[in-house]
SEKOL-976435 format. One line per field, with one value per residue (C-alpha): residue in one letter; x, y, z; residue number from 1. Coordinates in Angstrom, 1 decimal. Example, Ala and Ser with C-alpha at 12.3 -4.5 7.8 and 13.67 -1.06 7.14 Angstrom:
! SEKOL-976435
residuo	A, S;
xx	12.3, 13.7;
yy	-4.5, -1.1;
zz	7.8, 7.1;
num	1, 2;
This chain:
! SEKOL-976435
residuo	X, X, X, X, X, X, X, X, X, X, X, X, X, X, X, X, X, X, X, X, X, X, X, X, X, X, X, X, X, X, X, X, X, X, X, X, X, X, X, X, X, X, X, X, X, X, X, X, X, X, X, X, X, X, X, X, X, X, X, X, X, X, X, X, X, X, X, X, X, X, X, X, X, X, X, X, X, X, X, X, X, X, X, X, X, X, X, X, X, X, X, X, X, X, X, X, X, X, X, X, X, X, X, X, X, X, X, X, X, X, X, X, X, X, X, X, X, X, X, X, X, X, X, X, X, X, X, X, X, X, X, X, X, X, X, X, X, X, X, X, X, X, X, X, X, X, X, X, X, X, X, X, X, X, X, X, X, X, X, X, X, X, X, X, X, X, X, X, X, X, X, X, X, X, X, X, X, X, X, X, X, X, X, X, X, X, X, X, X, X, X, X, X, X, X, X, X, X, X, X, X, X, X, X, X, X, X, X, X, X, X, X, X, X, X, X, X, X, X, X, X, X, X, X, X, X, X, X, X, X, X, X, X, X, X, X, X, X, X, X, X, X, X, X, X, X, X, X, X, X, X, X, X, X, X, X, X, X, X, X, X, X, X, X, X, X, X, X, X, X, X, X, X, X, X, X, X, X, X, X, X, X, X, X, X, X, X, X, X, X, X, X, X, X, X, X, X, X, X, X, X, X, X, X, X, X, X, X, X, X, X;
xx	-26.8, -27.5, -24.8, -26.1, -25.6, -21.6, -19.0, -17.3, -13.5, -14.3, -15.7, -13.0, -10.0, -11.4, -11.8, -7.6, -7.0, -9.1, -7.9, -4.0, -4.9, -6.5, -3.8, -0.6, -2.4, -4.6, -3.1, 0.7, 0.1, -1.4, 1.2, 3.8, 1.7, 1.5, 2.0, -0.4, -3.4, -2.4, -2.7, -6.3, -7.0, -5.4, -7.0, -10.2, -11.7, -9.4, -10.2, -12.7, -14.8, -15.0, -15.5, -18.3, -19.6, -19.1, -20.9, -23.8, -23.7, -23.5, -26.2, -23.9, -25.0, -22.3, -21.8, -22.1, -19.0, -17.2, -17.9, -19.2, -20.0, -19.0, -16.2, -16.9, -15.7, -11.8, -10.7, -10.3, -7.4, -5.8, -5.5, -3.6, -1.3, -1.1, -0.1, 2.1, 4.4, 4.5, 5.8, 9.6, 9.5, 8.3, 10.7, 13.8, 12.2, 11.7, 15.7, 17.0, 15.0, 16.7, 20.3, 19.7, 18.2, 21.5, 23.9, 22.2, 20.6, 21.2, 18.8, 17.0, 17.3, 14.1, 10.9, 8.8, 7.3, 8.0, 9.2, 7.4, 9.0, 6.7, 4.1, 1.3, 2.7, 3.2, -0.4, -1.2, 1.2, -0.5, -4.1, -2.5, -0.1, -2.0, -5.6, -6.5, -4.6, -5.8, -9.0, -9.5, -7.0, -8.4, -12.0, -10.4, -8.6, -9.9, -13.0, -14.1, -11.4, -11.5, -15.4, -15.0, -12.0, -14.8, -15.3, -11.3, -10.2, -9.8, -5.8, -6.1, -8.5, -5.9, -2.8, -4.3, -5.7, -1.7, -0.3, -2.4, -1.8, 2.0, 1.5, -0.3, 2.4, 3.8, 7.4, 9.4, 11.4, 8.9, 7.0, 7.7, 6.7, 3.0, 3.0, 3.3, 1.1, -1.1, -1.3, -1.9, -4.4, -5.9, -6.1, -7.3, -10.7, -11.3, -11.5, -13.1, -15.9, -15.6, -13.4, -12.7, -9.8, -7.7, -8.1, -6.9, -4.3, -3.4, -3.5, -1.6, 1.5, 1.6, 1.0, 4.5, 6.4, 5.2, 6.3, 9.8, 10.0, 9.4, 11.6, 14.9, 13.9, 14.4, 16.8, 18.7, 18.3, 20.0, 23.7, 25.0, 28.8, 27.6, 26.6, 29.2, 28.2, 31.0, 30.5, 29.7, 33.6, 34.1, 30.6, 31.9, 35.1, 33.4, 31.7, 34.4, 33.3, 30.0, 28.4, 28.1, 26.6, 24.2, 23.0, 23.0, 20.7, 18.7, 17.7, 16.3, 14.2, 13.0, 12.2, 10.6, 8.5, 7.6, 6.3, 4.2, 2.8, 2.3, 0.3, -1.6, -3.1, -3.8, -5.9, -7.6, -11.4, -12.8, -16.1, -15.7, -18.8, -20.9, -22.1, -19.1, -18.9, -16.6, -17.4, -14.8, -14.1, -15.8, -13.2, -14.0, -13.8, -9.5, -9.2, -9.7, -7.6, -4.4, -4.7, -5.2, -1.9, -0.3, -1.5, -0.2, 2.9, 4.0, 3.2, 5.1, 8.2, 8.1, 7.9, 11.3, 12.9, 12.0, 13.5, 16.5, 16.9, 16.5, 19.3;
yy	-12.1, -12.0, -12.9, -10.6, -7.8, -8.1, -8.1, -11.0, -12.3, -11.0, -7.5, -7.2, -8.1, -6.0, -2.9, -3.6, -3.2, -0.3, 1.4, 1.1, 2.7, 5.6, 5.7, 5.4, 8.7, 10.4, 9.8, 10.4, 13.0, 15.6, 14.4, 15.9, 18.5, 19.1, 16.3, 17.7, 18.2, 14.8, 12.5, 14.0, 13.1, 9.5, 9.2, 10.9, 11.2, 7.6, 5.5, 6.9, 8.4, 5.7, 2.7, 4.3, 5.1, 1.7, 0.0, 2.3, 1.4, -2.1, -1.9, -3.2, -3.6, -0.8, -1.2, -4.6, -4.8, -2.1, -3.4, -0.2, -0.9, 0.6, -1.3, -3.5, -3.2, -3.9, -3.6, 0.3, 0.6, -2.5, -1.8, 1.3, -0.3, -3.4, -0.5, 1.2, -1.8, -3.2, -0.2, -0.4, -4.3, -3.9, -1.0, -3.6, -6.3, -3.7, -2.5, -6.1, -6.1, -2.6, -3.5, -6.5, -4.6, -2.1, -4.5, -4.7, -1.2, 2.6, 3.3, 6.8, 9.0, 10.9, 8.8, 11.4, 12.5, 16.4, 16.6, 19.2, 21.8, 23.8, 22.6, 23.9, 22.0, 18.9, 18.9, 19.0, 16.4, 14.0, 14.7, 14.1, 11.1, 9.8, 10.1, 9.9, 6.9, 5.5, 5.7, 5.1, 2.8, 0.5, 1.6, -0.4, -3.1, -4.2, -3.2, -3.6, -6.1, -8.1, -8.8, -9.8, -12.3, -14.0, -17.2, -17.9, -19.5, -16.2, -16.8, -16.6, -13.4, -11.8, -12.5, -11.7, -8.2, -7.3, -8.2, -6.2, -3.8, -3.8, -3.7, -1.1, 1.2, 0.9, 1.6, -1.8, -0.2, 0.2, -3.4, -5.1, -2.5, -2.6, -6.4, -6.8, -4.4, -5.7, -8.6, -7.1, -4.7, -7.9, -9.8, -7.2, -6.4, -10.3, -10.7, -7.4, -8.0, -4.4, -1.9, 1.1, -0.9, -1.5, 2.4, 3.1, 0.8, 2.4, 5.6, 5.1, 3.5, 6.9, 9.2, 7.9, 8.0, 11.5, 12.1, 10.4, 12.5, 15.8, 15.2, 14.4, 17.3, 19.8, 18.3, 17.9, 21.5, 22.1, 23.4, 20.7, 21.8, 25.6, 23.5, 22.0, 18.3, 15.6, 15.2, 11.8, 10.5, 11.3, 9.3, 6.4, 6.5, 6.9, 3.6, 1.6, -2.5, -1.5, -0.7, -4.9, -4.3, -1.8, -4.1, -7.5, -4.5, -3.8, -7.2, -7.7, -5.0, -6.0, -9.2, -7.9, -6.0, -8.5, -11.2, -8.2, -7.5, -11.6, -11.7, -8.7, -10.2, -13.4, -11.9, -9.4, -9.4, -12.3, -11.3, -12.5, -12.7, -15.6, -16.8, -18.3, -16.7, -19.7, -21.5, -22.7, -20.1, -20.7, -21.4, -17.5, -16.0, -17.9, -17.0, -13.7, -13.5, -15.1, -11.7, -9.5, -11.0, -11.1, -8.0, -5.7, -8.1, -6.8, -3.3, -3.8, -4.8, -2.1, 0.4, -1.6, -1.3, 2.8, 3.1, 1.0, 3.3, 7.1, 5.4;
zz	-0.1, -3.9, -5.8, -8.6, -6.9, -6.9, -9.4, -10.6, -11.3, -14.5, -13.9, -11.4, -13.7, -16.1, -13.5, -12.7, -16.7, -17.0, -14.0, -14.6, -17.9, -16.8, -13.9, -16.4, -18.7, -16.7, -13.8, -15.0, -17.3, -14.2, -11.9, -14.0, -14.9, -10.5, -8.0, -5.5, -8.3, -9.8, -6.8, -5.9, -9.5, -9.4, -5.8, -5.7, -9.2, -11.4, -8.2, -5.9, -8.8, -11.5, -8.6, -7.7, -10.9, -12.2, -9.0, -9.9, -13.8, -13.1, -10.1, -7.4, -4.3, -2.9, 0.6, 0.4, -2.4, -0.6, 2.4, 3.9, 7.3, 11.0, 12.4, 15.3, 19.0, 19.0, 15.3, 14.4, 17.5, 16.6, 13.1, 14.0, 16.3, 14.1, 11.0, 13.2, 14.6, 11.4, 9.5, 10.8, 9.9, 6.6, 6.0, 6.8, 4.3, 2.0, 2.6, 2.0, -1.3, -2.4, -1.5, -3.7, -6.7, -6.3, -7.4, -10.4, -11.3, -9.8, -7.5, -7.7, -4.9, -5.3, -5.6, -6.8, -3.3, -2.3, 1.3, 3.3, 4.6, 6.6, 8.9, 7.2, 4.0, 5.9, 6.8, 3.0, 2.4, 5.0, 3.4, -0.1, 0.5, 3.4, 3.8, 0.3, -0.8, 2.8, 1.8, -2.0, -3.1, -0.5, -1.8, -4.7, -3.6, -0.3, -1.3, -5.0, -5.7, -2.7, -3.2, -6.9, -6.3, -3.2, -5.6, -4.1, -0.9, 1.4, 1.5, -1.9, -2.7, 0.3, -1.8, -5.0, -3.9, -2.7, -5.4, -7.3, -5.3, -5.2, -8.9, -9.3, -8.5, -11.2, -9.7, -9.9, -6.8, -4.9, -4.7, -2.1, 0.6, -1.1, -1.2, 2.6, 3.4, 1.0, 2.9, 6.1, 4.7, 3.2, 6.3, 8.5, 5.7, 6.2, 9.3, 10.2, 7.2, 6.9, 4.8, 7.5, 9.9, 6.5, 5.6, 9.5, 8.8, 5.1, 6.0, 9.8, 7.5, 4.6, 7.7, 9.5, 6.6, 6.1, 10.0, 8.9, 5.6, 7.3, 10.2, 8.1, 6.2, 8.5, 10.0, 6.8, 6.8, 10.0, 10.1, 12.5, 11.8, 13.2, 16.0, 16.7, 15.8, 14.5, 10.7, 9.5, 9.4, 12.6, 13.8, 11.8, 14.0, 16.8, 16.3, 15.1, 16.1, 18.2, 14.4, 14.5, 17.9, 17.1, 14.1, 16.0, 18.6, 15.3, 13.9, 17.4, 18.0, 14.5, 15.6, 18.6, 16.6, 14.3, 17.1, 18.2, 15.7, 15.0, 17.9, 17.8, 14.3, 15.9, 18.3, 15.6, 16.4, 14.0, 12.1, 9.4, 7.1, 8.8, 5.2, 3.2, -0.8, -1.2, -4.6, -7.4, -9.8, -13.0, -16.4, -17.7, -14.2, -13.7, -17.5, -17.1, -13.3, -15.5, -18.4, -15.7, -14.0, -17.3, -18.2, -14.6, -15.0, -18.3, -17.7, -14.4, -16.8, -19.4, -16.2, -15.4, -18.8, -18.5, -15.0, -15.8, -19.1, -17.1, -14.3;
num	1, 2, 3, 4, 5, 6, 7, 8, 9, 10, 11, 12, 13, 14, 15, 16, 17, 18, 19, 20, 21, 22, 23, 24, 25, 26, 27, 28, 29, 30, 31, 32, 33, 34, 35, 36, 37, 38, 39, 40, 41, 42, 43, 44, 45, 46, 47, 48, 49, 50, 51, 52, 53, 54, 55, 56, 57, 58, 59, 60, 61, 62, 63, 64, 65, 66, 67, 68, 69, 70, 71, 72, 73, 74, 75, 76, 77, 78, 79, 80, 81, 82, 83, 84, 85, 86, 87, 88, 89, 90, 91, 92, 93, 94, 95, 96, 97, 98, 99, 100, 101, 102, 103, 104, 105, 106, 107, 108, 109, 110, 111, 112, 113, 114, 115, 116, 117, 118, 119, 120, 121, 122, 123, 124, 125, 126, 127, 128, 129, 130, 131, 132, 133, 134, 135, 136, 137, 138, 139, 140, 141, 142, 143, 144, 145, 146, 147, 148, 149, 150, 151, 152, 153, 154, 155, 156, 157, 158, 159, 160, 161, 162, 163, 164, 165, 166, 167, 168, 169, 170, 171, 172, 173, 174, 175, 176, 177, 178, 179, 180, 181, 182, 183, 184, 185, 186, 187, 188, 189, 190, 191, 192, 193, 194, 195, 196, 197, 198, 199, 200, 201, 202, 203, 204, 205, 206, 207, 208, 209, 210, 211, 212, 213, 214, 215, 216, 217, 218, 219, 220, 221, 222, 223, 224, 225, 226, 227, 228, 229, 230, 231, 232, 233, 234, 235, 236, 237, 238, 239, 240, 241, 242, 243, 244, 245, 246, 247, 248, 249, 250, 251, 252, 253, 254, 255, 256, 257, 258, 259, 260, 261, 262, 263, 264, 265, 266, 267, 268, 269, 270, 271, 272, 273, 274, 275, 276, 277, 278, 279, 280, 281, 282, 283, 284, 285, 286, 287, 288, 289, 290, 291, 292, 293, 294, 295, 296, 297, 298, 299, 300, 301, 302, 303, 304, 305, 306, 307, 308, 309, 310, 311;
């Protein structure tokens, strides 16, 4: 494999500066101007577009950096399942993380994310929120990124491509979610050696909380008092001491969940790529990883200071 042909640390760090420039102008400015036109612009043309246009400028070799291959026997249907146990457990992390940030900060009730309310809009909403996310932001990170950072210990280029990731949203509420399936994401392009099962997986996690989303929806719209239903005070009542019950009954399907999906990534398909990229990081190339940390970090913080002034 020539070396030559990929991008560096450096190009790499410099591609995450760029890109959460254009994504905080660009990118914000058409979302407000109409969150459906905005995220295929953020998506499709800020990520999908300029990747690809920069792999051509700089004459990268670009399946090779995107790692643009056809999955191997075993990995595409694990991915899914791997996504789709994983999503309830990651939802509780990311819950313990939220009820701590509320003691110190009003948290939003809207995060910006229209709930369908027809089928043929919730279709939209899975292409939109789903599919395209699914596939370029992890043409980006598990892709792009990942193969620049390939001078690191794989645990390392893993962790570095989420946290970039969970950066990158830009939303200091929403972090944590994005750093754990970072992770996963990372973990399942590394040992696949191929970027498709992390899209499967990506775009398997946006899809159910699209599912989720529309379902309360409509049945936030229902009238359960013309039905007949208790209101919420009388449910409360109703549960009295079995609420510790049905949270001791919580935590363990939880954890149930978790040592699935534990042992469904211990036995992911290993391909991993037979010959190792592994070389120490040159002074420029860890120079230029600590702006680029520095860099997402503060930009992180002053999205912070603006969130913390609206609320």
């Amino acid at each position: 494999m020539n070396k030559k042909s990929m991008p560096t640390a450096v190009a790499g760090s410099l591609m995450f500066m760029g890109l959460t420039v254009l994504f905080l102008t660009l990118g914000g400015l058409t979302q407000l101007l109409n969150i459906y036109f905005g995220i295929f612009f953020t998506e499709a043309i800020i990520l999908g577009l300029v990747t690809y246009l920069v792999c051509v400028f700089k004459k990268y070799y670009v399946k090779e950096t995107l790692a643009l291959r056809m999955p191997y026997e075993g990995t595409l249907w694990k991915a899914f399942f791997i996504s789709l146990l994983s999503y309830p457990v990651i939802v509780f992390i990311n819950g313990l993380y939220l009820t701590g940030l509320s003691k110190f900060m009003t948290l939003p009730s809207d995060m910006g994310v229209p709930l369908p309310e027809t089928f043929p809009m919730f279709l939209v909403s899975v292409i939109m929120f789903a599919v395209l996310p699914g596939v370029f932001e992890e043409l980006v990170f598990r892709g792009f990124l990942f193969r620049a950072f390939d001078r690191y210990k794989p645990v390392a280029r893993i962790f570095i491509t989420a946290t970039l990731f969970a950066i990158f949203h830009y939303n200091p509420i929403n972090i944590v979610g994005p750093f754990l399936m970072g992770l996963t994401f990372g973990y399942l392009r590394y040992r696949s050696d191929s970027l498709l099962p992390s899209i499967i997986g990506h775009t398997t996690n946006n899809s159910i909380a699209m599912v989720i989303g529309y379902i309360a929806n409509k049945a936030g719209n229902l009238d359960l008092d013309a039905a007949g239903d208790p209101d919420m005070a009388n449910v409360e009542a109703m549960l009295g001491d079995s609420k510790v019950l049905v949270a001791a009954f919580g935590l363990i399907v939880i954890a149930l969940l978790a040592y699935m999906v534990y042992k469904l990534l211990k036995s992911f398909p290993d391909y991993r790529e037979k010959t190792t990229l592994v070389i120490k990081p040159e002074k420029n190339e860890k120079l230029f990883t600590w702006i680029m940390f520095i860099f997402g970090f503060i930009m992180l913080a002053s999205a912070f200071v603006i969130v913390m002034k609206k609320f």
